[in-house]
N, C-alpha and C positions, 0 to 999 in steps of 0.2 A: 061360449056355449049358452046355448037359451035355456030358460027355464023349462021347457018342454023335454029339453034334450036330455038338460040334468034329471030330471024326473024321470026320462026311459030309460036312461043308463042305467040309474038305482034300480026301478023291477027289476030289470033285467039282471043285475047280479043276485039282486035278495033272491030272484026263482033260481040259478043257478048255486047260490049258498044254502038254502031251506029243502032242495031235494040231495044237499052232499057232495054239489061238487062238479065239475064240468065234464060232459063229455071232450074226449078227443077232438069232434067238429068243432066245438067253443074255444079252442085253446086260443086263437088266436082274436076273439071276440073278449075274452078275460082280459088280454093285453091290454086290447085297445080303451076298455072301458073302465080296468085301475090305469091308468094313463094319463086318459083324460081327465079323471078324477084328484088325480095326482098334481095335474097341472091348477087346477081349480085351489089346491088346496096351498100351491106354491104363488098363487096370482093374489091369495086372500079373500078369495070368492066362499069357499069355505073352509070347514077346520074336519082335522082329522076323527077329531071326538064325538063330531054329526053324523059324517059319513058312516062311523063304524056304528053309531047305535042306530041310525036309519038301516045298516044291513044286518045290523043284529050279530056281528061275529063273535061277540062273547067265547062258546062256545067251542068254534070253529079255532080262535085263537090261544085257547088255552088247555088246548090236547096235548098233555107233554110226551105222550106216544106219536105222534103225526110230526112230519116234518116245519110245516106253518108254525107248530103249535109250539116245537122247541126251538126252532128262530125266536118267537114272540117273547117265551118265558126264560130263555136265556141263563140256562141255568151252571154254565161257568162263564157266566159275563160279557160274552159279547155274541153277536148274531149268528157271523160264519167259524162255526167253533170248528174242531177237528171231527166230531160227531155229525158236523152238517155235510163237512166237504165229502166224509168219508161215505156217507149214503147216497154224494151226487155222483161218487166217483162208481159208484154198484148199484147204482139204481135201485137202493135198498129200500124199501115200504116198509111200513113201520104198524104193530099190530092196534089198528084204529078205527075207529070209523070212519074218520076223514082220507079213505087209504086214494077215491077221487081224489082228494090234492094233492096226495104224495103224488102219485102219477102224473098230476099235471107240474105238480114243480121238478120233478126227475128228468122230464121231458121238454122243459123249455128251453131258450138257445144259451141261457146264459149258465145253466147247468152242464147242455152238452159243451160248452166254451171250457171249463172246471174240469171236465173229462180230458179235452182236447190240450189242457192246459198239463195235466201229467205224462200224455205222448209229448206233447211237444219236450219236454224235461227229458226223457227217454231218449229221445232222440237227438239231443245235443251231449250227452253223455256218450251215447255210442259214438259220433262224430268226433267228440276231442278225445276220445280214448283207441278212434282210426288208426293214427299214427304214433301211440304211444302206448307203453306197458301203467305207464301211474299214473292218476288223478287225485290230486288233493281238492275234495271239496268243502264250502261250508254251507249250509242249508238251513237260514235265518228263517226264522218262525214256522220250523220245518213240518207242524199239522201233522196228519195222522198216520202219515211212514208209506202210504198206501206205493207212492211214487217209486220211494228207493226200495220197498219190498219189491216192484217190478223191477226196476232193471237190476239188482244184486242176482234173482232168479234168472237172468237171462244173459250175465257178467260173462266172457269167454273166462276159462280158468287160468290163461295168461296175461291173465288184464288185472290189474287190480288200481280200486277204487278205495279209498278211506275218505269216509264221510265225518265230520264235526255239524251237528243240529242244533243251533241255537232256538230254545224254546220257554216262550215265559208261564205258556200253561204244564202245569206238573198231570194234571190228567189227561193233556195229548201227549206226553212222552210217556208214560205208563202202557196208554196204549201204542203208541209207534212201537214200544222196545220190545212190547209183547208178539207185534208183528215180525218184525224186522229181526226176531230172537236170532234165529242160524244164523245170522251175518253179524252176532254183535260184536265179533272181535276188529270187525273192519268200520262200526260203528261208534260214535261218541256221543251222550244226549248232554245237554249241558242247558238247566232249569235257568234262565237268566233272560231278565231283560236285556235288549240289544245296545239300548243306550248305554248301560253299565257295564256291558263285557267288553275288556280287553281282553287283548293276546298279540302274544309275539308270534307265533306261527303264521305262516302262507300258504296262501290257496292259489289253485289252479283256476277254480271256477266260484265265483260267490253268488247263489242263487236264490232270488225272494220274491215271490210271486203272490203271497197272498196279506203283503203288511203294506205296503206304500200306500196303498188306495184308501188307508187312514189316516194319511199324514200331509202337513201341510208344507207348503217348498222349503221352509224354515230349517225343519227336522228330515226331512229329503237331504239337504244337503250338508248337515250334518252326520250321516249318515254314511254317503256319498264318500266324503273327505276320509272317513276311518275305515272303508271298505277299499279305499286306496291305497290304502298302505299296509291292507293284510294280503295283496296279490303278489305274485311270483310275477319275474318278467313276461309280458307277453300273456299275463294273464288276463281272465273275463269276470266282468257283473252281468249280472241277468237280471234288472227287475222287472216285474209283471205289474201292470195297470189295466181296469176294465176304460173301454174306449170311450171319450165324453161324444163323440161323433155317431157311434152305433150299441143301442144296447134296448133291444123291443123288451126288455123286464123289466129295466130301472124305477117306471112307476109302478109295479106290482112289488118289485123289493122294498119302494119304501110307502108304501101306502099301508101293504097287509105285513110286514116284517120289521118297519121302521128302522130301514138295515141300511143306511146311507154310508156311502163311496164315496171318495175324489174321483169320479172320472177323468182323465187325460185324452187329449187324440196324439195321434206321432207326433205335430208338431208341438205339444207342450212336454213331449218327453226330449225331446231331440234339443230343446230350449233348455230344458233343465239337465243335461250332459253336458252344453256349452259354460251354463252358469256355474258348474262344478268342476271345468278346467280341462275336460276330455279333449282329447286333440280331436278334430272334425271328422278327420280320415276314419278314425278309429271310434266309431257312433256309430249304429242302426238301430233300426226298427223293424224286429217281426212280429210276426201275429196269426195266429191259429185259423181254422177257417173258418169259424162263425163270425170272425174279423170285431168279435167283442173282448177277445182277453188280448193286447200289446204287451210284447216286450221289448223293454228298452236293454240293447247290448251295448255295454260299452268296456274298451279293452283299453291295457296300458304297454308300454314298449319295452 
């Protein structure tokens, strides 16, 4: 990027950050220009701490009403809390002034992917519970309940589902339990690290969509090894990974959120089921239709 370049990119965000926030027509001009920026900043052309005091987001970044603003300030500890998924998952705006970025962060592909990412859950649930009356499942770092308050609402009455939520924030099962109240007898929350909890009990389905994309193959396949031997025969893993092949956010997540992912594409999921022992046969890969959230299936005999 030229020096010219760099320099119009910056107006051009500071006039879209100093009137509040991007029109609808810009959304895809924010991408491309925290992106680029992003890149510059991964290349060591520049640093993060130029960038933001040349655009001045102080401000912008520390609305703890605004969605940017509670990524930023983090205030149960990490970026994608239960409180962020569950606003991407309702399109919830938040009372701010910054309500311009709520909108545009509600509305970008990796948000509606988050969205897509809890049908897609819905709809693997109705699928294995097709041909059968019970589902044991477990739902590791099970986030804000939004998913199983869907399909419990939508359970035929002859079906039954008993869910186990491993969860190491105590204020997303507060509110998952709050949600998910009418069904708590078919419900478990259990406050625990993942690495620390055992159990002798079996699952039908083990499903974790929004932890791996913090972990390195190390702890993946540790992981991996202990989620194999809490399945019933013929049972499934489900993990979720945001795609390293397609994701138009990734530089505006970590430029304005500092909210960094392992990205994976198929083939480094499909790699890391091999390294963990999975028979070939019994491996796939799907993925939502913004083709940014993968999930890697792997089943046992």
């Amino acid at each position: 990027m030229t020096e010219k370049t760099k320099i119009a990119v910056l107006d051009q965000l500071n006039a879209i950050i100093e009137r509040g926030g991007p029109r609808s027509e810009e959304y895809k001009e924010v991408l491309e220009y925290a992106s680029l920026l992003s890149d510059m900043v991964n290349e060591g052309i520049l640093s993060k701490q130029e960038i933001h005091a040349t655009l001045n987001t102080a401000e912008l970044l520390s609305d703890k009403n605004s969605l940017i603003g509670h990524i930023n300030l983090r205030p149960y500890g990490y970026a994608g809390d239960f409180h962020v998924i569950d606003r991407m998952y309702q399109k919830e705006l938040g009372d701010t002034t910054q309500q311009n970025w709520d909108l545009f962060i509600v509305d970008q592909p990796a948000a509606v992917a988050v969205r897509n990412r809890k049908n897609y859950f819905i709809n693997l649930i109705n699928k294995l519970l097709f041909d059968r009356e019970r589902l044991e499942l477990c739902n590791v770092a099970s986030g804000p309940g939004r998913d199983l308050l869907e399909v419990y609402r939508q359970l035929p009455p002859e079906k039954q589902l008993y869910t186990t939520c491993i969860e190491m924030d105590e204020n997303a099962i507060s509110h998952a339990q709050a949600l998910t109240a009418p069904y708590d007898k078919s419900i478990t929350y259990i406050n625990r690290n993942i690495f620390r909890f055992q159990t002798t009990k079996k699952y039908d389905l083990i499903w974790s969509v929004g932890l791996f994309v913090y972990f390195n193959v190390k702890a993946i396949m540790m992981l991996l090894n202990c989620f194999k031997e809490w399945l019933n025969p013929g049972g499934m893993i489900v993990i979720g990974n945001f795609n390293e092949d397609f994701n138009p956010c990734r530089g505006f997540m970590e430029l304005f959120g500092s909210w960094y992912l392992n990205h994976r594409n198929g083939k480094d999921l499909l790699n890391l089921a091999r390294q963990a022992r999975f028979d070939t046969d019994l491996i796939s890969v799907g993925r939502e239709e913004e083709n940014i959230n993968l999930f890697l299936h792997l089943q046992i005999r």
